[in-house]
C-alpha positions as CSV (number, residue, x, y, z in Angstrom):
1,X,22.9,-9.2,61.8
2,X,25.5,-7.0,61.1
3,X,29.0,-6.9,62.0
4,X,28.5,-3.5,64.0
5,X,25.0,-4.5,65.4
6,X,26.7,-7.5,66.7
7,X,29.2,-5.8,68.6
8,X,27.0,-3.4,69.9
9,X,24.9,-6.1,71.0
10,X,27.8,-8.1,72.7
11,X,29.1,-5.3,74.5
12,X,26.0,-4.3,76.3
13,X,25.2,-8.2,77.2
14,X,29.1,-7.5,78.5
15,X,28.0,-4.7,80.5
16,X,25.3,-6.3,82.2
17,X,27.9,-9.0,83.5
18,X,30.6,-6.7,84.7
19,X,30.7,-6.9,88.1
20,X,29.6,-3.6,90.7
21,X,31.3,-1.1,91.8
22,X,33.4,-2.1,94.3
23,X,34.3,0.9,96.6
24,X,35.8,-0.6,99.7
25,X,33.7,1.5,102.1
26,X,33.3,1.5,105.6
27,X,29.7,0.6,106.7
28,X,28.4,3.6,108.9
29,X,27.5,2.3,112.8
30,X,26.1,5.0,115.3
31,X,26.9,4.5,119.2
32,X,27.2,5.6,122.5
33,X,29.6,9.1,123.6
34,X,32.7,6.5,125.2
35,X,36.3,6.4,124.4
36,X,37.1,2.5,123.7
37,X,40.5,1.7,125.8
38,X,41.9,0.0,122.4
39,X,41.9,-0.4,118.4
40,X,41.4,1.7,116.4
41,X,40.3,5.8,117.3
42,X,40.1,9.2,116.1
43,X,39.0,11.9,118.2
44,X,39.0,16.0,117.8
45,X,40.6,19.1,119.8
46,X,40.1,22.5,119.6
47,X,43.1,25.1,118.7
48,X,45.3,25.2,121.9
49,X,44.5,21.5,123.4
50,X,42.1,23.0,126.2
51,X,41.3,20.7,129.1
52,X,38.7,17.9,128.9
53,X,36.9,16.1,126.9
54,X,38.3,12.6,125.2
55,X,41.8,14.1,124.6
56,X,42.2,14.6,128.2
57,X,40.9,11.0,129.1
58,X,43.6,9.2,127.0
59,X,46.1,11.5,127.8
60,X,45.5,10.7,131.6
61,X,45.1,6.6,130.7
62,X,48.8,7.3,129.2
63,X,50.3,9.6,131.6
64,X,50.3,12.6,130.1
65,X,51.9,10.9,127.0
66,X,49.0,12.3,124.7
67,X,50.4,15.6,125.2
68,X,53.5,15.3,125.5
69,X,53.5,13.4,121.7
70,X,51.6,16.6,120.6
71,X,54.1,18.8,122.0
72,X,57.2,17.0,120.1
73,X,55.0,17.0,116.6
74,X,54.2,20.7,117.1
75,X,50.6,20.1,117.3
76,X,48.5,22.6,118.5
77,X,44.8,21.6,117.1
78,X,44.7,24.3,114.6
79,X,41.9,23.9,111.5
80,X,43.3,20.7,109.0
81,X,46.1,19.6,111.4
82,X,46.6,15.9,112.5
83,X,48.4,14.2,114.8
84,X,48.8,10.4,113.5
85,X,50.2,7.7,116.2
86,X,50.3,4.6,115.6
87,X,51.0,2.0,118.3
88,X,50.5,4.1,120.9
89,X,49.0,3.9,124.7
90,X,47.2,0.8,124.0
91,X,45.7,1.7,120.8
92,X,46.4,0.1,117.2
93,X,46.2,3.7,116.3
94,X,45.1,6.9,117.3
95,X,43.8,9.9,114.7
96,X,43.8,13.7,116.5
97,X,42.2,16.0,114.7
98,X,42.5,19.7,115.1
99,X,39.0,21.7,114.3
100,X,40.6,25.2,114.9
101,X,38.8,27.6,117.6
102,X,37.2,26.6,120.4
103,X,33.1,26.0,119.8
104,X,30.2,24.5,118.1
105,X,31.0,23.1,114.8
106,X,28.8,23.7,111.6
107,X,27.3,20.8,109.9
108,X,29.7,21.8,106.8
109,X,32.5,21.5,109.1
110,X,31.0,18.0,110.9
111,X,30.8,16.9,107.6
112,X,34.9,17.9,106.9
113,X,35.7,16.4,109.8
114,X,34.0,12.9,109.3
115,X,35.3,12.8,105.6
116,X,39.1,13.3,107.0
117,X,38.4,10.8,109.2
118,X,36.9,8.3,106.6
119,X,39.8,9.0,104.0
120,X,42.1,8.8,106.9
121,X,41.2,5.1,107.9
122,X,40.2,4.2,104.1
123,X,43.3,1.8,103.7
124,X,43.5,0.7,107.4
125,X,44.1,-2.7,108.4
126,X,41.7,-3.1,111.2
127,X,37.6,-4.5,111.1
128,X,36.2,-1.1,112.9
129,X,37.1,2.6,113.7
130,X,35.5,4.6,116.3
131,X,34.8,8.4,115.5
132,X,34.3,9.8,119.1
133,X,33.1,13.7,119.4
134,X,32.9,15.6,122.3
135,X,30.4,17.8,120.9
136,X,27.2,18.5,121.4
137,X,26.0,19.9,118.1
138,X,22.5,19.2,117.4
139,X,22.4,16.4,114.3
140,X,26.1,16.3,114.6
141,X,26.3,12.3,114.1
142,X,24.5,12.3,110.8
143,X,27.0,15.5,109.7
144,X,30.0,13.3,110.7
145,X,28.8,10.3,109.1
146,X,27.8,12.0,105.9
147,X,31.1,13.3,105.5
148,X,32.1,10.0,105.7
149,X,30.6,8.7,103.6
150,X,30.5,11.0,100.4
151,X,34.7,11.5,101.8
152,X,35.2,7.9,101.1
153,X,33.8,7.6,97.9
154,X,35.7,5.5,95.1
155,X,35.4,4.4,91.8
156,X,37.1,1.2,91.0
157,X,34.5,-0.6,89.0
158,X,37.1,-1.1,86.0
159,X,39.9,-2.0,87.5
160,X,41.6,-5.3,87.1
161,X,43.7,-5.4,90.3
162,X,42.8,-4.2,93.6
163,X,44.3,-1.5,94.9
164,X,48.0,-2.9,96.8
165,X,47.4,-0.8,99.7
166,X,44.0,-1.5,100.1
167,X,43.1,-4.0,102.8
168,X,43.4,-7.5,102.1
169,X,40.2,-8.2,103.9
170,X,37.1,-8.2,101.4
171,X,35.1,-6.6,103.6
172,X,36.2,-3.1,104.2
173,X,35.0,-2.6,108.0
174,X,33.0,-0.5,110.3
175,X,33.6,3.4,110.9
176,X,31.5,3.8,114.4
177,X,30.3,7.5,115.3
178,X,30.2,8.0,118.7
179,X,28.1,10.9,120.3
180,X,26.3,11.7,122.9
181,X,23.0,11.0,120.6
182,X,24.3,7.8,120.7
183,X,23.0,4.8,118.5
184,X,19.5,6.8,118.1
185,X,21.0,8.9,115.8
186,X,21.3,6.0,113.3
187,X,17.5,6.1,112.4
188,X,18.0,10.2,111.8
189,X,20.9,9.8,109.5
190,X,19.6,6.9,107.5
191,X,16.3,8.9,107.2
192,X,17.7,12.5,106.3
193,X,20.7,12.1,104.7
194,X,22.4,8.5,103.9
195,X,19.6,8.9,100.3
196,X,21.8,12.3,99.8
197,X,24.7,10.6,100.7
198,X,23.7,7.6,97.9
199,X,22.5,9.9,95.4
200,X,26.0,11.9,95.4
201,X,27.4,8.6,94.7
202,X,25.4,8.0,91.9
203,X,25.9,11.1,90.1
204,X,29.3,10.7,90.9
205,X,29.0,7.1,89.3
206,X,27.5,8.5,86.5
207,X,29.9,11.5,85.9
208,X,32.7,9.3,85.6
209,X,31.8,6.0,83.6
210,X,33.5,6.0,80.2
211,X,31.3,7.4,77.5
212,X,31.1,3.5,75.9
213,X,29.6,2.6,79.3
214,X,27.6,5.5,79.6
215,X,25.3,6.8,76.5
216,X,21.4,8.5,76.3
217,X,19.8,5.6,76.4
218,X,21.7,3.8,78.9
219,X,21.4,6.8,81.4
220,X,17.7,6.6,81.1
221,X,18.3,2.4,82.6
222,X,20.6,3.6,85.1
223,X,18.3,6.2,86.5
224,X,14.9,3.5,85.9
225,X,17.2,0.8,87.9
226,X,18.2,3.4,90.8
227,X,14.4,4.7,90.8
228,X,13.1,1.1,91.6
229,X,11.5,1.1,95.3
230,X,11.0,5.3,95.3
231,X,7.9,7.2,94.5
232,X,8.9,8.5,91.4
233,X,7.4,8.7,87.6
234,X,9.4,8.6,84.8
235,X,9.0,10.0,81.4
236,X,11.4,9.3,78.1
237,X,10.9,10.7,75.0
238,X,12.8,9.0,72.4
239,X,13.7,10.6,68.8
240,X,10.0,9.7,67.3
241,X,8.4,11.8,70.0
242,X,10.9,15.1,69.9
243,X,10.0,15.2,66.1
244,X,7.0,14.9,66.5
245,X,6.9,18.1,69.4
246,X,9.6,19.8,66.3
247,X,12.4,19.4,69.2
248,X,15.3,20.6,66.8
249,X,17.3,21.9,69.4
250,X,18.0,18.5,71.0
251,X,18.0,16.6,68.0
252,X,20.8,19.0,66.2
253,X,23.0,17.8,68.7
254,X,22.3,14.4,68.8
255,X,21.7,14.2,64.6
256,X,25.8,12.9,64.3
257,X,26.4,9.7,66.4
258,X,24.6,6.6,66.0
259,X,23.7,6.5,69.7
260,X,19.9,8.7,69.8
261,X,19.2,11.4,72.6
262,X,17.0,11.3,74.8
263,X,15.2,13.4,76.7
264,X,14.1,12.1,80.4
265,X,11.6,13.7,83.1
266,X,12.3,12.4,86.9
267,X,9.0,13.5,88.3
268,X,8.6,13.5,92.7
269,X,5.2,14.6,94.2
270,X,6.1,14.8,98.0
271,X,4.2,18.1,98.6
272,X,0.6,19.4,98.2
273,X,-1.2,18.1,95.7
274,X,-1.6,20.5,92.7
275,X,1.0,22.5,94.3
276,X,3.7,23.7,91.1
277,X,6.9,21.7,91.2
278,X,10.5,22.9,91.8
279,X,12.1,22.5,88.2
280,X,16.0,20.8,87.9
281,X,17.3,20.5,84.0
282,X,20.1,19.7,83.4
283,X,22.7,19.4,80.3
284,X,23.3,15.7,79.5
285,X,26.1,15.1,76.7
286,X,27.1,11.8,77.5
287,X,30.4,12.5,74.9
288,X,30.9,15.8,73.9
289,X,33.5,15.8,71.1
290,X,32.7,19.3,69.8
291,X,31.2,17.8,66.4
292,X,31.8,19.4,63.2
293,X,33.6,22.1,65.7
294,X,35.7,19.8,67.4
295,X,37.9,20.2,70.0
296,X,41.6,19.6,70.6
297,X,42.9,16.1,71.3
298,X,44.1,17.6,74.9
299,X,41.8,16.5,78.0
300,X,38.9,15.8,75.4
301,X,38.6,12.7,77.5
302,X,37.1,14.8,80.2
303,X,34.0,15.3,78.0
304,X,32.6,11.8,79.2
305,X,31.5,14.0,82.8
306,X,29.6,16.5,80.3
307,X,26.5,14.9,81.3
308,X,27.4,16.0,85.1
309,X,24.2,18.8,85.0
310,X,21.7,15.4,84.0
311,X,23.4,13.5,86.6
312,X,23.5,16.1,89.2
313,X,19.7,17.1,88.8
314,X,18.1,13.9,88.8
315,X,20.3,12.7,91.8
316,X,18.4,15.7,93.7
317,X,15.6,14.1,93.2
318,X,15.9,10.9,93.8
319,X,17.7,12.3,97.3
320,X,14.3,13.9,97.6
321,X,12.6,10.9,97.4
322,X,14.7,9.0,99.3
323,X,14.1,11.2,102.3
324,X,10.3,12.0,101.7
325,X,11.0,15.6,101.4
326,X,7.4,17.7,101.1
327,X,8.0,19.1,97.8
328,X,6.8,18.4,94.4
329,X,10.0,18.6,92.1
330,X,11.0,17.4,88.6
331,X,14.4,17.1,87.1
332,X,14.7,16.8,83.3
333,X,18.0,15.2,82.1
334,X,18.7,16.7,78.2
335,X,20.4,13.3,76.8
336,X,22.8,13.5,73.9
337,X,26.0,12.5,72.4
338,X,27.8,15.4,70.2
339,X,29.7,13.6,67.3
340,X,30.9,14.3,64.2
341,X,29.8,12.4,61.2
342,X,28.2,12.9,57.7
343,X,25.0,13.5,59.5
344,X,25.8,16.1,62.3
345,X,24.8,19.4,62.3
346,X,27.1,21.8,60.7
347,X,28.8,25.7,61.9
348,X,25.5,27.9,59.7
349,X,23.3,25.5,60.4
350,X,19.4,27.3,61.7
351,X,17.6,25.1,64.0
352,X,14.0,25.4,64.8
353,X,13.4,24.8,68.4
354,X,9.9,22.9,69.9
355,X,9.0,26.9,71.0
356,X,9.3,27.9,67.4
357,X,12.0,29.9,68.2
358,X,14.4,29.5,65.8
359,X,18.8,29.9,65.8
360,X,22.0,29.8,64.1
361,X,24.6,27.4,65.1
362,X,27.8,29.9,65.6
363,X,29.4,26.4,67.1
364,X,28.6,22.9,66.9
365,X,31.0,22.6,70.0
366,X,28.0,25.1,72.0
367,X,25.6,22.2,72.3
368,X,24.8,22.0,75.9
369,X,22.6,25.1,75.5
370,X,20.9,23.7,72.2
371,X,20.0,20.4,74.2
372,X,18.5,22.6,77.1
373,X,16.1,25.1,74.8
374,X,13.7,22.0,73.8
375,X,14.0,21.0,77.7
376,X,13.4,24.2,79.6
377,X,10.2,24.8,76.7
378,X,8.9,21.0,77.8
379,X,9.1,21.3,81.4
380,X,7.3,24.5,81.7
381,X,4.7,23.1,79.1
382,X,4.2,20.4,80.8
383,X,4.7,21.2,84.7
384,X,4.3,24.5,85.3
385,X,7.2,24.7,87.9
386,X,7.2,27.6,90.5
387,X,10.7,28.1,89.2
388,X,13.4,26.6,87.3
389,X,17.1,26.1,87.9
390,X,19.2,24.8,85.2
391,X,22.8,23.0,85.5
392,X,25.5,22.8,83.1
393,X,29.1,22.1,82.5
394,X,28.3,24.7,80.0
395,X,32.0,27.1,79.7
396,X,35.2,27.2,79.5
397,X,34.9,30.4,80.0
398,X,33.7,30.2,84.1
399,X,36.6,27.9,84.5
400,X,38.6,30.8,83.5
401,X,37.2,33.6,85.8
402,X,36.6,31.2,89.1
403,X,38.7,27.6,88.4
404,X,37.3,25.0,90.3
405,X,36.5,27.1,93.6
406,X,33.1,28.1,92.8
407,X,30.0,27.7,89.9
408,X,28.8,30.5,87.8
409,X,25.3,31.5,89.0
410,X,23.4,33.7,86.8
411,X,20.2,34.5,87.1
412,X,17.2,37.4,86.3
413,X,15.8,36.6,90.1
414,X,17.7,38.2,93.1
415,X,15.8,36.2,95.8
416,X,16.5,32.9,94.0
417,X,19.7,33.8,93.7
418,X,20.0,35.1,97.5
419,X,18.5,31.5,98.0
420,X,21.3,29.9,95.7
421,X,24.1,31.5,97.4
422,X,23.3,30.9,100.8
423,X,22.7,26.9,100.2
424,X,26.3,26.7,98.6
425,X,27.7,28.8,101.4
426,X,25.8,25.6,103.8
427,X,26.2,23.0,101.4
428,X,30.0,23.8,100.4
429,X,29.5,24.0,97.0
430,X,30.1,27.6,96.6
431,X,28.4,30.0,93.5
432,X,29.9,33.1,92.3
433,X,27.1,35.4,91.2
434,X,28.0,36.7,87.9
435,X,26.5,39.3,85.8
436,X,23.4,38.6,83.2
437,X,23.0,41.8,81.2
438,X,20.3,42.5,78.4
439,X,22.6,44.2,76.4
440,X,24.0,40.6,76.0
441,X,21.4,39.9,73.6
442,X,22.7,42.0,70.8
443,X,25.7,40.0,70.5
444,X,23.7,36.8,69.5
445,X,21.8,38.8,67.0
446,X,21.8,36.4,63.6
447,X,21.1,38.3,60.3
448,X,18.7,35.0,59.3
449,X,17.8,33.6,62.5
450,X,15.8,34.8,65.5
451,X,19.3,34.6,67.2
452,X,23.0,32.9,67.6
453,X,23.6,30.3,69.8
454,X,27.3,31.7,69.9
455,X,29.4,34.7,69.8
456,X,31.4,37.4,72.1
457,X,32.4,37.9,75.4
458,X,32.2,37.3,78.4
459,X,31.3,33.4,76.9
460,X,29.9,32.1,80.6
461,X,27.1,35.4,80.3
462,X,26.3,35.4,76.8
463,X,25.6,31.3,77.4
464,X,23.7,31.7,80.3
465,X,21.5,34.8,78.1
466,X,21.0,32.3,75.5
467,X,19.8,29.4,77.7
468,X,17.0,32.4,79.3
469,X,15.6,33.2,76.0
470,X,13.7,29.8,76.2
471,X,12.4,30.7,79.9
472,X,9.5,33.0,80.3
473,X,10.5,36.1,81.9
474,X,7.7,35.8,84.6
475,X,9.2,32.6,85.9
476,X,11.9,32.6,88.7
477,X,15.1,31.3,86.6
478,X,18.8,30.6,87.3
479,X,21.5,28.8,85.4
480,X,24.3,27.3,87.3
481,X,27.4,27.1,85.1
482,X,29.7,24.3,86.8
483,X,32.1,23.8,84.5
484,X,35.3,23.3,86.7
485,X,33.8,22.8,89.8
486,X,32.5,19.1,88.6
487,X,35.9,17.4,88.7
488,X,38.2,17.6,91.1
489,X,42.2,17.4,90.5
490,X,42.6,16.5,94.2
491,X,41.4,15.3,96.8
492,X,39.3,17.4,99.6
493,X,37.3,15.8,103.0
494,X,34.1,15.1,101.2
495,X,35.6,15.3,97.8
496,X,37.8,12.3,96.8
497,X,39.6,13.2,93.0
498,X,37.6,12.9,90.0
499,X,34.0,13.2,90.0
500,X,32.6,15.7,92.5
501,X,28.9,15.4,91.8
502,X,28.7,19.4,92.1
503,X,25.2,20.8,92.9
504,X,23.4,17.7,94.5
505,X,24.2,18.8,98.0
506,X,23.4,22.3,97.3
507,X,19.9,21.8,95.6
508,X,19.0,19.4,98.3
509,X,20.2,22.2,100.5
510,X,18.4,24.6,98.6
511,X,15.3,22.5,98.6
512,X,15.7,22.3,102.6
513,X,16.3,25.6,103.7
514,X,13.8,27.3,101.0
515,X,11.2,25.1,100.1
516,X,10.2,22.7,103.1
């Protein structure tokens, strides 16, 4: 055995030891609409601190000192504001939260409000929090616990110390909800939305492993080990099999590391039988270094999460199948790692593509929308989805025109899009319609190829035109450039910093509002 097979061979016998992902989360615990007399609380008032309701029961078990503390902090219950006390009136410490005006919550904003409390309590001392709402929001204890539990997310599988301020405890403690749905609501939350809660995590797991943790091959494992138990199929074609179906595309990118793509179909058949699956592709560089174009030293190790599309798609789906959704879907991770070497694929380069269309590489560093040609041409060939929607960390370009606020949506379909737009208005994860033009085409015209995988401006359009050439025009298409919106430089309620797993709450919302 060679030196380098070996090591290789040691290092992924290494991995298999390495012990789990420790994310000192709360467990989730659903009871009855009471405010404990003790411990550990958080409650939530409305802009103005109007009468009733838990804030009025602890300020009259203190004397009015509830109010009184609010009035010498300034607060006033407006949206974000918090009034922290610790050691106060009995209780190890009390969280207020201020939701703004008066009136029914949305889930998005149940959700905010149990991730602020989750973060909130994260490093607290103490076995169990109760959440107590006042509200009577239909479903609002499985909004509040989901934004716990995707707010308390963390990633600290690598570290060799535990975090100082964490508790010392091992076991990270309880965050009750309390509502007037009481403990019942456990069984709604555990069936609807702790498997979208879990498969956030995962593709937030996924987006941020190290690429030598994380390569083709070993996201196909990670997705066969978290599909164990669901009613999923799973399809993996390995180098042998795209040459043999003239996959070109895929295997340009994938030609210059030593680490083969893959290409992997996450198949779900919840609906009608026969009935045309919902179709979820998504770019899946595990590494993108540019290859032969590469990039610049700065923040190039932010091209491990370039495989955030593959994560984020099949995560819908296994969220699907988690909660027995009635739909038939598919997702389709594009795997590849984008190295340079003697072997990679080279700036001139044409590439023949499994649909026999054929292009030029303008840029080896424009890969994401090579990988996804042989993928969008295999799912339809083989599925024949009702309509397709791809995901990407595709630009730089839509990082310029909307930062990390929203993702580009482009698409040929208006009601898809309407659909789009309105699940990442519910969802959170906001899209940005952008403009797909046809005169867009004649910039990727190639003098020797049937077109360019590169060139002009705007960059996020003329990728998302190139990506649609490999879609038939018939078929309800989008293309969700999230490039930007998958990492997060700070913190928001649902949205610790780092991975964000952009796009698995909106598809599942998507898939909930639109297609059930």
């Amino acid at each position: 055995m060679s030196r380098f097979w070996f090591a290789l061979a040691f290092f992924v016998c290494l991995a298999a030891l390495w012990p789990s992902d420790a994310r000192a989360q709360r467990t989730l615990a659903f009871d009855a609409h009471q405010v404990p007399e003790g411990g550990a609380i958080a409650i939530a008032v409305a802009e103005g601190l109007p009468a009733g309701g838990s804030f009025d029961a602890i300020d009259a078990r203190t004397g009015g000192a509830l109010r009184r503390a609010a009035e010498a902090d300034g607060f006033r219950g407006k949206a974000d504001s918090r009034l922290d006390l610790r050691g106060f009136g009995g209780y190890e410490r009390l969280l207020v939260l201020g939701t703004g005006a008066a009136g029914p919550q949305s889930p998005r904003q149940l959700e905010d409000i149990g991730g602020r409390v989750a973060q909130a309590f994260g490093k607290h001392r103490t076995p169990r929090v109760d959440l107590v709402w006042d509200g009577d929001e239909a479903g609002a204890a499985s909004h509040l616990a989901f934004g716990a539990a995707i707010g308390q997310y963390r990633f600290d599988k690598y570290r060799s110390k535990p975090d100082e301020d964490a508790p010392a405890d091992a076991a990270p403690g309880t965050l009750a909800i309390r509502t007037r749905e009481g403990a019942a609501a456990g069984s709604a939350y555990r069936a609807q939305w702790q498997p979208v809660a879990e498969a956030v995590a995962f593709a937030r797991d996924l987006s941020t492993e190290p690429g030598n943790a994380l390569w083709p091959e070993e996201f196909v494992e990670r997705v066969r080990t978290a599909a164990r138990g669901l009613p999923l199929t799973l399809e993996v074609l390995d180098v042998t099999a795209m040459r043999r179906l003239d996959m070109g595309g895929i295997l340009a990118v994938g030609q210059g590391s030593v680490r083969p793509p893959r290409l992997l179909l996450v198949r779900y058949a919840g609906g009608a039988a026969g009935e045309a699956p919902l179709a979820f592709v998504g770019k899946g560089i595990t590494f993108d270094s540019g290859g032969i174009s590469i990039k610049p030293n700065t923040n190039m190790w932010q091209m491990k999460g370039d495989m955030t599309g593959a994560a984020t798609v099949v995560s819908t789906v296994l969220a699907l199948a988690g909660r027995q959704a009635p739909v038939n879907a598919v997702a389709v991770a594009a795997l590849a790692e984008n190295m340079p070497s003697g072997s990679a694929s080279r700036p001139g380069d044409v590439v023949r593509t499994a649909s026999g269309k054929t292009f030029e590489i303008m840029s080896t560093d424009a890969e994401g929308r090579m990988v996804l040609t042989d993928a969008l041409w295999y799912v339809q060939r083989q599925d024949r989805p009702k309509l397709v929607v791809d995901v990407a960390t595709l630009t730089g370009a839509v990082v310029t025109a909307l930062g990390g606020d929203y993702a580009g949506l482009f698409s040929r379909d208006d009601a898809l899009a309407a659909q789009l737009l309105a699940a990442g208005e519910a969802s959170g994860e906001a899209l940005w319609r952008l403009p797909l033009r046809d005169e867009y085409g004649k910039r990727l015209e190639s003098p020797i190829a049937d077109l360019r995988n590169g060139g002009g401006s705007p960059g996020a359009g003329i990728g998302a035109y190139f990506i649609g050439e490999w879609v038939d025009r018939a078929l309800p298409w989008a293309h969700l450039d999230i490039a930007g919106a998958d990492w997060n430089d700070s913190a928001d309620p649902t949205v610790p910093e780092g991975a964000s797993a952009f796009g698995v709450r909106l598809l599942d919302r998507f898939v909930r509002d639109h297609h059930e």
